[in-house]
C-alpha positions in Angstrom: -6.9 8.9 -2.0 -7.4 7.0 -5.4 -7.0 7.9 -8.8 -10.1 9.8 -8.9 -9.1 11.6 -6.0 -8.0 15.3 -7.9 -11.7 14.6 -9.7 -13.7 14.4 -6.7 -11.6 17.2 -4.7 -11.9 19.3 -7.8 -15.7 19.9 -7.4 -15.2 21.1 -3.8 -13.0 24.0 -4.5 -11.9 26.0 -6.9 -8.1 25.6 -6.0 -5.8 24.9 -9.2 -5.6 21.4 -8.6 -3.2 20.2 -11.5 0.0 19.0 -11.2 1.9 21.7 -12.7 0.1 24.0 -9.9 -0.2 21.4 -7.0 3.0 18.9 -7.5 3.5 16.0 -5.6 4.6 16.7 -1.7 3.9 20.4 -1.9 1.1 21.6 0.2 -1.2 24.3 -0.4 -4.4 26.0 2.0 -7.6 25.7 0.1 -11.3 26.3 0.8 -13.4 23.5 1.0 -16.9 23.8 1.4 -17.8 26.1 4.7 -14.0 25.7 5.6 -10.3 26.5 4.9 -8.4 23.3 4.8 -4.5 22.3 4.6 -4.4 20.2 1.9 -1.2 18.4 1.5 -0.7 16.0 -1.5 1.2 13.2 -0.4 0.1 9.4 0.2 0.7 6.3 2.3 -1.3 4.1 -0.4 0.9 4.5 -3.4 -2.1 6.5 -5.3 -3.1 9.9 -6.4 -4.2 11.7 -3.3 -4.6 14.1 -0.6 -4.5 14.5 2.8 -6.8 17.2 4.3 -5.8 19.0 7.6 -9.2 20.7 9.1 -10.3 22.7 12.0 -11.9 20.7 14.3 -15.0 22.9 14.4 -15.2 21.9 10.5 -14.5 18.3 10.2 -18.5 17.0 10.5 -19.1 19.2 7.8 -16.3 18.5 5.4 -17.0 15.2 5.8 -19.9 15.4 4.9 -18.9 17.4 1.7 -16.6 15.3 0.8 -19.2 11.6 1.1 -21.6 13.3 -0.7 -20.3 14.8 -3.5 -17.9 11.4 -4.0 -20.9 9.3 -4.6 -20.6 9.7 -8.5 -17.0 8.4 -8.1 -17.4 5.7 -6.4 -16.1 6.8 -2.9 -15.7 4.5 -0.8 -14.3 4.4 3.1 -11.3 2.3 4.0 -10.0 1.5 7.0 -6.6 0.9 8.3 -6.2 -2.5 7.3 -6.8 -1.4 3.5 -4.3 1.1 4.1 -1.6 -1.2 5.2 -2.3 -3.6 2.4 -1.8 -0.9 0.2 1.2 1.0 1.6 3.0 -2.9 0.9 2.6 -3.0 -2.4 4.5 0.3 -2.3 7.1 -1.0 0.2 5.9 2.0 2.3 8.0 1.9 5.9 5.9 1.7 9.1 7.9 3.3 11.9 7.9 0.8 14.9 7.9 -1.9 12.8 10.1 -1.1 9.5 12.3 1.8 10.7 13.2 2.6 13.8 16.3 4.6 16.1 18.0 0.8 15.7 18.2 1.4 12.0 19.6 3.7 9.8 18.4 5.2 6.5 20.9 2.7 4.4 20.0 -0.1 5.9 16.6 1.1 5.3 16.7 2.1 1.7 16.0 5.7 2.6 19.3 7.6 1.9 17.4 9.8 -0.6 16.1 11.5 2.4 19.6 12.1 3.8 21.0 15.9 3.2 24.4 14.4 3.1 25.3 18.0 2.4 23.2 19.8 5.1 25.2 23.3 6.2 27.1 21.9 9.7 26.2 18.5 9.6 24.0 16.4 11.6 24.1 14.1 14.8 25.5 10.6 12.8 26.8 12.1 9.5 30.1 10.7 10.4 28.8 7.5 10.9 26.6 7.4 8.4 29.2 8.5 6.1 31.3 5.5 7.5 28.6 2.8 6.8 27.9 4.5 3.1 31.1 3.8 2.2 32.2 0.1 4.3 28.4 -0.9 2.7 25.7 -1.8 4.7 25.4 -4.8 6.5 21.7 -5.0 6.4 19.1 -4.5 4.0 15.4 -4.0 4.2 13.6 -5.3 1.3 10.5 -6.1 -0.2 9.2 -9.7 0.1 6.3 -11.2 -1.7 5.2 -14.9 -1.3 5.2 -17.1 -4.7 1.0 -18.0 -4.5 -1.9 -16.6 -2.8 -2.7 -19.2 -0.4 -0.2 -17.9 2.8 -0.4 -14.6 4.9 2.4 -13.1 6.5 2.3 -11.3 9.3 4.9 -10.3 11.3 8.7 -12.1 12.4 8.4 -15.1 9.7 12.2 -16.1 8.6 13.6 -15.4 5.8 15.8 -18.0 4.6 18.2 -17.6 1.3 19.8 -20.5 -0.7 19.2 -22.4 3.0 20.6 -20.0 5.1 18.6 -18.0 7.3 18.7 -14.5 6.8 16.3 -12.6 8.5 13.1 -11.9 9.5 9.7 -10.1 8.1 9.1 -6.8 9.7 5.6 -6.6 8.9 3.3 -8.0 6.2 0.1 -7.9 4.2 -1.8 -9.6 1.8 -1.5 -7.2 -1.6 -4.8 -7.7 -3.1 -3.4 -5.5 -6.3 -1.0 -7.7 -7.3 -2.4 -10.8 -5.7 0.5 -11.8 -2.9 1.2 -12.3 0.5 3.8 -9.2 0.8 6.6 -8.6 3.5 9.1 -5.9 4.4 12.3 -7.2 6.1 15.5 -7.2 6.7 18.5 -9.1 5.3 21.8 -9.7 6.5 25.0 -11.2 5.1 26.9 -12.6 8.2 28.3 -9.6 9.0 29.7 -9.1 5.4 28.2 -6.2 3.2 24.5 -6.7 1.4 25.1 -5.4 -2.0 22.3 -5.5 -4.7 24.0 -7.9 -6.6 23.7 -10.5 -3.0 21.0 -9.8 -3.1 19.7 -10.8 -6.8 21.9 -13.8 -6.7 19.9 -15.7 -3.9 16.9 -17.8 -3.8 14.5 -17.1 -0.8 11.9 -18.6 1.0 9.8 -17.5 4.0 8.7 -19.4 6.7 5.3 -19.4 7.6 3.9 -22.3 10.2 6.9 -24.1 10.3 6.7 -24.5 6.3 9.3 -22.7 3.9 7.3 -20.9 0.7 9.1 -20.2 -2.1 9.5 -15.9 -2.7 10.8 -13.2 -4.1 12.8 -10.6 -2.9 13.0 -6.7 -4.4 14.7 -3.5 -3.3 11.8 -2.0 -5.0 8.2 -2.1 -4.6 6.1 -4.4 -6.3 3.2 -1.7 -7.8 4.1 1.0 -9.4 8.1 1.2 -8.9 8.6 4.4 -10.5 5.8 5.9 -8.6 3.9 7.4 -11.9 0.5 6.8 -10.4 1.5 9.0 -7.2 3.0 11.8 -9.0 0.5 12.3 -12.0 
């Protein structure tokens, strides 16, 4: 993952790695190294990048591939707490704590996903259909603390012109744009959370007891229009 990710991978194979070949979410079978990997270009970080699939048999030595030849591109490893700062800059849902079977994709800000039109339907078109067009009493939306000198981490209120709201789903300091960041969700007692709600309010988060002033967004707070992921 990173912007120098289709560099490095580039050396290690002599799949077509540009974009008009390899677009964003396709996924291709390439060799790599001694092996034949699944690589699938997709991202949980909000960057350029790639997600390798490989026989068990191979991983050691792909690994070991892929660390040394990233050394002139300054590869480093990250673990899961650098992925989770990153995936909320890009207001990336974490199932269990974002998204789960109580919440559906409008309320999430996932209807893109939905194949409204999908040959026989699905379980919860009807209601889903319902909700689409009575507007969505919650909204999940992205959260980032005016200052650098709070954390959130998970359950902190959410308060709006005094009037509490909801709560934070899950948070992360954003070291890119330097800000405590949150995804939760919002609700208008009982009445329907439009955009315009939500733009009219001013918000604050609890954390220890103390309100902090913050923003609010129904889009992430890096790289909205996704450019760096699908370059």
């Amino acid at each position: 993952m990173g912007p120098r990710s289709r560099e490095l991978l580039a050396t290690l194979t002599d799949a077509d790695l540009s974009t008009a070949a390899f677009p964003f979410a396709t996924s291709r079978i390439i060799d790599l190294g001694y092996a034949r990997v699944r690589a699938s270009r997709i991202t949980y970080v909000g960057e350029l990048g790639y997600e390798l699939y490989v026989p068990t048999e191979f991983a050691q030595s792909v690994y070991d591939v892929i660390v040394s030849a990233g050394k002139p591109f300054g590869l480093r490893l990250a673990g899961y707490h650098a992925l989770n700062s990153l995936r909320m800059e890009k207001a990336y849902r974490h199932w269990g704590h974002d998204i789960g079977e109580e919440n559906t994709p409008l309320e999430a800000g996932l209807q893109f996903a939905v194949a409204w039109n999908k040959p026989g339907g699905f379980v919860g078109l009807e209601a889903l259909i319902g909700q689409r067009e009575a507007g969505a009493r919650r909204r999940l939306v992205a959260v980032a603390l005016h200052g650098a000198d709070r954390l959130l981490y998970h359950n902190e209120p959410i308060w709006r012109n005094g009037e509490l709201v909801g709560k934070i789903s899950s948070g992360m300091f954003g070291h890119t744009v330097g800000a405590a960041l949150g995804l939760g969700y919002l609700a208008n007692g009982g009445a329907p959370v439009s955009t315009e709600w939500i733009a009219a309010g001013q918000y604050e988060v609890e954390v220890a007891a103390e309100r902090v002033p913050a923003r609010v967004s129904l889009q992430p707070f890096y790289d909205p229009a996704s450019e760096r992921v699908k370059c």
